[in-house]
KOLLUMLO-559357 format. One record per residue: z, x, y of N, C-alpha, C in turn; residue number from 0; residue in three letters. Coordinates in steps of 0.05 Angstrom, whole numbers, plus 5000, padded with zeros to 4 digits. Each point is the difference from the previous one (the first is absolute). Example, Ala and Ser with C-alpha at 12.3 -4.5 7.8 and 13.67 -1.06 7.14 Angstrom:
+------+-------+--------+------+--------+---------+------+-------+--------+-----+------+
!  nup ! neast ! nnorth ! caup ! caeast ! canorth !  cup ! ceast ! cnorth ! pos ! code !
+------+-------+--------+------+--------+---------+------+-------+--------+-----+------+
! 5156 !  5264 !   4886 ! 5000 !   4982 !    5024 ! 5000 !  5018 !   5024 !   0 !  ALA !
! 4986 !  4993 !   5021 ! 5001 !   5016 !    5024 ! 5014 !  4985 !   5022 !   1 !  SER !
+------+-------+--------+------+--------+---------+------+-------+--------+-----+------+
//
This chain:
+------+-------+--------+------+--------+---------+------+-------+--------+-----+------+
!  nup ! neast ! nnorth ! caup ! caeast ! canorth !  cup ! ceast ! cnorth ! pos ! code !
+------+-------+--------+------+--------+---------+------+-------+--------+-----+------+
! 5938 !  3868 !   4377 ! 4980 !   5017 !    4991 ! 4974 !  4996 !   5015 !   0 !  UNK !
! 4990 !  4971 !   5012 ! 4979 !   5003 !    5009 ! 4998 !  5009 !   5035 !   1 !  UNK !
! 5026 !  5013 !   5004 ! 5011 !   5009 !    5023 ! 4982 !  5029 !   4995 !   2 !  UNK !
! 5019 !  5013 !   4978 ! 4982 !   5021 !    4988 ! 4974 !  5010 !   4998 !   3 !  UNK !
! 4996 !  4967 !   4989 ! 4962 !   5009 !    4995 ! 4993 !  4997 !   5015 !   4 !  UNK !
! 5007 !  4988 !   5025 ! 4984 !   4986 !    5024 ! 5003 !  5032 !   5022 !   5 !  UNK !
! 5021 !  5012 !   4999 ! 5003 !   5024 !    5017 ! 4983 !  5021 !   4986 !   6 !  UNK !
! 5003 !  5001 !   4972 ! 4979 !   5029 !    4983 ! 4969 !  4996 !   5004 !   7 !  UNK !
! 4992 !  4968 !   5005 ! 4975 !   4994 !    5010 ! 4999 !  5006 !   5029 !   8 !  UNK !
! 5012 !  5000 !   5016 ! 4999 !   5007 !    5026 ! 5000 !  5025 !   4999 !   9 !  UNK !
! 5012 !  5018 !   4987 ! 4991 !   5024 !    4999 ! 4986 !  5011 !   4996 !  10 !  UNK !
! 4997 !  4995 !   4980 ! 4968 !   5002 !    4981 ! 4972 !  5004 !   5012 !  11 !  UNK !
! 5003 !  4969 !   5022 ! 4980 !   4991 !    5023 ! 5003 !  5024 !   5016 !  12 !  UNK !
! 5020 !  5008 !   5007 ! 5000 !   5020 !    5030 ! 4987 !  5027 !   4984 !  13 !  UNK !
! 5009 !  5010 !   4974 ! 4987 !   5023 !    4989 ! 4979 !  4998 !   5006 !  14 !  UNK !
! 4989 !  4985 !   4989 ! 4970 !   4990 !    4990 ! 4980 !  5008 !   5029 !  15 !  UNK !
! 5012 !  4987 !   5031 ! 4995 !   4996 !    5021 ! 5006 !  5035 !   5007 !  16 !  UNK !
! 5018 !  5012 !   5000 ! 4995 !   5024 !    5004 ! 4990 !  5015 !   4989 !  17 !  UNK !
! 4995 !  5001 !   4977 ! 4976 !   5009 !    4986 ! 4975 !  5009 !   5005 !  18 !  UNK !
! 4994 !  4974 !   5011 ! 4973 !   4994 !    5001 ! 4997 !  5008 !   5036 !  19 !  UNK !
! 5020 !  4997 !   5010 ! 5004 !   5020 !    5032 ! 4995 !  5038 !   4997 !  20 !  UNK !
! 5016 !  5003 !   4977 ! 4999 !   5025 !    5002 ! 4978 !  4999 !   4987 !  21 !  UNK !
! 4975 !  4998 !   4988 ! 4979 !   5001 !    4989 ! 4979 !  4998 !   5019 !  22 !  UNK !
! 4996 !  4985 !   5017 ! 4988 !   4994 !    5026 ! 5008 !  5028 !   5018 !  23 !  UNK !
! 5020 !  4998 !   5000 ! 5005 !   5026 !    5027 ! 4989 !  5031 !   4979 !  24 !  UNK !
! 5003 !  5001 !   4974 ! 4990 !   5028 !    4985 ! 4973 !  4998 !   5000 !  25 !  UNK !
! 4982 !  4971 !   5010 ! 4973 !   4999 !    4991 ! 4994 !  5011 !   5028 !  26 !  UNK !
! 5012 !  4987 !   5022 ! 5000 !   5008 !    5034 ! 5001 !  5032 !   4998 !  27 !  UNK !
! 5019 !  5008 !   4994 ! 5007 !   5036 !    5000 ! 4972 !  5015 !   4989 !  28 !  UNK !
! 4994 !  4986 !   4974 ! 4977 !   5023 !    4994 ! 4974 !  4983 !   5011 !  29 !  UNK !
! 4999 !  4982 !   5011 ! 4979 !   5002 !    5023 ! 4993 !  5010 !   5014 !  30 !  UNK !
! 5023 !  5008 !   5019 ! 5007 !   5014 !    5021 ! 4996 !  5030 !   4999 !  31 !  UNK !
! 5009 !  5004 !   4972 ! 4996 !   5032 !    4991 ! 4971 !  5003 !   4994 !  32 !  UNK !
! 4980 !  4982 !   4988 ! 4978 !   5008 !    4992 ! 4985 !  5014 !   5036 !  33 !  UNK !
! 5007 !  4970 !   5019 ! 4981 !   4997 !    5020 ! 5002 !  5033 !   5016 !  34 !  UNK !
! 5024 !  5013 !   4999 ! 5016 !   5018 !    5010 ! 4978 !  5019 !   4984 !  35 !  UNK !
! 5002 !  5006 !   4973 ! 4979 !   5011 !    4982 ! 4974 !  5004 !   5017 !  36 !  UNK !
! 4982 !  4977 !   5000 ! 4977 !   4991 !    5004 ! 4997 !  5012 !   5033 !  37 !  UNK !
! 5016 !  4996 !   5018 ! 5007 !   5016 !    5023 ! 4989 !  5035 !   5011 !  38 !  UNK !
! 5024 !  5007 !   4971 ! 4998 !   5027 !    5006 ! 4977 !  5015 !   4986 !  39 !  UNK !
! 4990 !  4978 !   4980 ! 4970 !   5016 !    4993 ! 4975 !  4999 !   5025 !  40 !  UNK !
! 5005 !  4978 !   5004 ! 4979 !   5002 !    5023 ! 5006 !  5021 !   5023 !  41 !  UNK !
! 5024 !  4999 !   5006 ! 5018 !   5021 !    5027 ! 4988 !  5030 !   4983 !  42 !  UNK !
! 5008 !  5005 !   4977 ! 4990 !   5026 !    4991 ! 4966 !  5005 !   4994 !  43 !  UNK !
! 4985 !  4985 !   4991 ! 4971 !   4994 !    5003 ! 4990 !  5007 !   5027 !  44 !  UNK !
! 5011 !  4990 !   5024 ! 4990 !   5001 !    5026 ! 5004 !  5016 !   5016 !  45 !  UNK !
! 5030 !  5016 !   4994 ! 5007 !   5031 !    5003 ! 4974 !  5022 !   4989 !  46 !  UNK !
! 5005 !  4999 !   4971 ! 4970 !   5018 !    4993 ! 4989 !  4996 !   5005 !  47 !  UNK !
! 4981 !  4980 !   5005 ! 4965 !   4996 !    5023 ! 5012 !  5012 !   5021 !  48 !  UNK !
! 5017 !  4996 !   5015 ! 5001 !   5015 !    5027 ! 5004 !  5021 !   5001 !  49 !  UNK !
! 5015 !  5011 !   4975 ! 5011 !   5036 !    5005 ! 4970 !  5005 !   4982 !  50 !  UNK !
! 4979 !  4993 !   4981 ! 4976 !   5001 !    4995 ! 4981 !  5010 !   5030 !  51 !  UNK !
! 5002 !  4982 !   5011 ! 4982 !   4994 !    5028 ! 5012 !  5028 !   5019 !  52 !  UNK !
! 5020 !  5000 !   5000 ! 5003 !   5023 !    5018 ! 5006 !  5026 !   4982 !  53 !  UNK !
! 5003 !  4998 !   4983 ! 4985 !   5029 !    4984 ! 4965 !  5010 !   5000 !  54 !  UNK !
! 4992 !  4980 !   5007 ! 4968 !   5002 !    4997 ! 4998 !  5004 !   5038 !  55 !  UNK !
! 5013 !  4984 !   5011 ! 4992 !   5013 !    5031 ! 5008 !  5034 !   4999 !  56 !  UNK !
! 5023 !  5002 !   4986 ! 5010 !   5024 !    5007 ! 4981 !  5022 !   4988 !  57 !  UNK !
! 4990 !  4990 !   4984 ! 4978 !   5024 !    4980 ! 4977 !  5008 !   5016 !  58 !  UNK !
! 4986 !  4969 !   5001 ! 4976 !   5004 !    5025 ! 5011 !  5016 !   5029 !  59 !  UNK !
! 5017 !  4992 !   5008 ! 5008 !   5013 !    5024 ! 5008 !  5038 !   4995 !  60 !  UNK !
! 5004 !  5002 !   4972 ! 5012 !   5033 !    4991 ! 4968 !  5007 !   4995 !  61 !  UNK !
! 4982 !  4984 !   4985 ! 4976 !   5001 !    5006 ! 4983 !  5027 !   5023 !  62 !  UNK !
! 4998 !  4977 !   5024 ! 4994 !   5007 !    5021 ! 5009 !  5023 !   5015 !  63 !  UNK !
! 5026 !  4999 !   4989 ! 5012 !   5026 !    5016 ! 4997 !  5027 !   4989 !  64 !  UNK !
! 4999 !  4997 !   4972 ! 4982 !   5026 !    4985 ! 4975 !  5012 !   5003 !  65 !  UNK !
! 4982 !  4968 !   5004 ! 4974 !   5015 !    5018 ! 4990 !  5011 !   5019 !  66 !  UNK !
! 5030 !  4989 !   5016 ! 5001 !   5016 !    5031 ! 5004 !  5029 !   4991 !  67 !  UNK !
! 5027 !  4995 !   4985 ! 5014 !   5035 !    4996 ! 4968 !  5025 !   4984 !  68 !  UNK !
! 4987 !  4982 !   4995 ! 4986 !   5015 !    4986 ! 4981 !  5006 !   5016 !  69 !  UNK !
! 4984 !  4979 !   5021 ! 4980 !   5008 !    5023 ! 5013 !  5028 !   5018 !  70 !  UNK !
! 5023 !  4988 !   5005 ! 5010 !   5023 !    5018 ! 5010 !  5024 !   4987 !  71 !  UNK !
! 4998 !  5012 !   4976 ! 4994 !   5028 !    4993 ! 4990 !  5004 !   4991 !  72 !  UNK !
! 4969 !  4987 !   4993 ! 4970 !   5006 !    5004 ! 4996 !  5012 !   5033 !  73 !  UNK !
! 5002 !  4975 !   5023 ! 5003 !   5019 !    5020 ! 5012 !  5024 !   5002 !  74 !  UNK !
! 5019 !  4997 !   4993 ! 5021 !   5032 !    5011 ! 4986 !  5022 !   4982 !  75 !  UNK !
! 4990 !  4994 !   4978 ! 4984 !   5024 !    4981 ! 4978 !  5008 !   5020 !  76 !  UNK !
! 4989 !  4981 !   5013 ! 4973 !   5006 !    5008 ! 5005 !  5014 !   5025 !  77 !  UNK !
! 5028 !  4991 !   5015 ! 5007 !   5020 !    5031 ! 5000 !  5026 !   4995 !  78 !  UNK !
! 5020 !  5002 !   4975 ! 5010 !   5029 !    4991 ! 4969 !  5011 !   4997 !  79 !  UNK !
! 4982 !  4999 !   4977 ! 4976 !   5015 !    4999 ! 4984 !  5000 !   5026 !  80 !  UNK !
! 4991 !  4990 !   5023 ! 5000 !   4996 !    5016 ! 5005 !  5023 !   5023 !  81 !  UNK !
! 5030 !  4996 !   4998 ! 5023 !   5026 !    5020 ! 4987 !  5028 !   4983 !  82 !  UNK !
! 5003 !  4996 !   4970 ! 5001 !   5027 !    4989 ! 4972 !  5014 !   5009 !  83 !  UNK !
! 4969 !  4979 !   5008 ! 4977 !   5009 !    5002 ! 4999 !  5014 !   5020 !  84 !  UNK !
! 5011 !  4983 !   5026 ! 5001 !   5012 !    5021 ! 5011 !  5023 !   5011 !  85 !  UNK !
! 5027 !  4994 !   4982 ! 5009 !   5031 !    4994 ! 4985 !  5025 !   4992 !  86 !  UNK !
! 4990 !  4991 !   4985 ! 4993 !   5029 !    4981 ! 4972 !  5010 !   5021 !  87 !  UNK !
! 4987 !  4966 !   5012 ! 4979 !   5010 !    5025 ! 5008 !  5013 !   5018 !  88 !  UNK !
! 5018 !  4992 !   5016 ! 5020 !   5014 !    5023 ! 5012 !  5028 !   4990 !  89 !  UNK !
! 5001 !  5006 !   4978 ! 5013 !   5026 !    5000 ! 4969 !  5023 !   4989 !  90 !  UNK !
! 4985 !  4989 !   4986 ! 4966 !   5014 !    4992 ! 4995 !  5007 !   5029 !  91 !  UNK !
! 5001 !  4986 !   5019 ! 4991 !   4999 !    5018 ! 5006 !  5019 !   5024 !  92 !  UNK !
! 5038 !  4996 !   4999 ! 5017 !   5018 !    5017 ! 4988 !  5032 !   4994 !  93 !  UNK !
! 5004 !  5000 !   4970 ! 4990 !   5029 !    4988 ! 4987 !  5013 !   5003 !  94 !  UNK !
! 4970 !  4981 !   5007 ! 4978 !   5008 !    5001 ! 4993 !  5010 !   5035 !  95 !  UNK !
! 5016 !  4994 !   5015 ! 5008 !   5000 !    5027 ! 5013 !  5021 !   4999 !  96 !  UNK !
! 5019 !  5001 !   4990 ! 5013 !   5023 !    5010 ! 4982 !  5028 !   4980 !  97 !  UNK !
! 4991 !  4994 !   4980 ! 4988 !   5029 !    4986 ! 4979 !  5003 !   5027 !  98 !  UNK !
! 4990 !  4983 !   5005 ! 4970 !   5007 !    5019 ! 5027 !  5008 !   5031 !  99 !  UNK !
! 5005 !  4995 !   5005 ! 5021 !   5011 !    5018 ! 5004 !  5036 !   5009 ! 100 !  UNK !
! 5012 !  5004 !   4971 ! 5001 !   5028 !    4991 ! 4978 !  5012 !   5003 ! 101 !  UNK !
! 4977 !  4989 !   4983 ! 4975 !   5015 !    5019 ! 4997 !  5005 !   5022 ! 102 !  UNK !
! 4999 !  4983 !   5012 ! 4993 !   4994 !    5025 ! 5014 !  5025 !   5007 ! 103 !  UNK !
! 5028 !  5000 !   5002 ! 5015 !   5028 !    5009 ! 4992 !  5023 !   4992 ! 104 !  UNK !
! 5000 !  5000 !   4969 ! 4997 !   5024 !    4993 ! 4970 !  5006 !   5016 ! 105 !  UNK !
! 4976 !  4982 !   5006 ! 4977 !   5021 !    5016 ! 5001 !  4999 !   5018 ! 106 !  UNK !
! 5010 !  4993 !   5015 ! 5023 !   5005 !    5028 ! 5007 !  5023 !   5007 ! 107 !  UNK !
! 5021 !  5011 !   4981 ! 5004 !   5029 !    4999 ! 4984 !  5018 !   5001 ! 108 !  UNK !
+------+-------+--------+------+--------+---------+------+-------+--------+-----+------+
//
């Protein structure tokens, strides 16, 4: 019998010993999982500042290019009235040329 007890104690001992192994290695695992955690918050934190950062270049930069788009058809408004003045001078003018023209002929005749 104390063959018995002496082997159920050796067992006992080895439970006990793996036990306390597998307890160590489950404390290791969610270590490992928190740090992994702790990781990807920062990895996701540092993503948004940067996709932040370049949403704000990209704004300022859409910015600037609206004020362009907008200088340049202020200009183009101001060509067109511009063309249309000269126009309407250039043709007052043609008219007025050619009516005095007609005179001219008609006391000619």
């Amino acid at each position: 019998m104390t063959e018995q007890h002496n082997n159920d104690a050796a067992l006992a001992q080895q439970l006990g010993h793996l036990t306390g192994e597998i307890r160590a290695m489950h404390q290791a695992v969610l270590a490992s999982i928190e740090h992994l955690r702790e990781d990807m918050r920062r990895i996701e934190t540092s993503s948004n500042a940067r996709i932040d950062r370049l949403e704000d270049k990209m704004s300022d930069r859409l910015d600037v290019v609206e004020g362009k788009i907008g200088e340049l058809q202020s200009e183009d408004k101001r060509i067109i009235e511009k063309v249309a003045k000269i126009g309407a001078l250039g043709g007052g003018a043609g008219g007025a040329l050619v009516a005095g023209m007609v005179e001219v002929l008609k006391r000619m005749s």
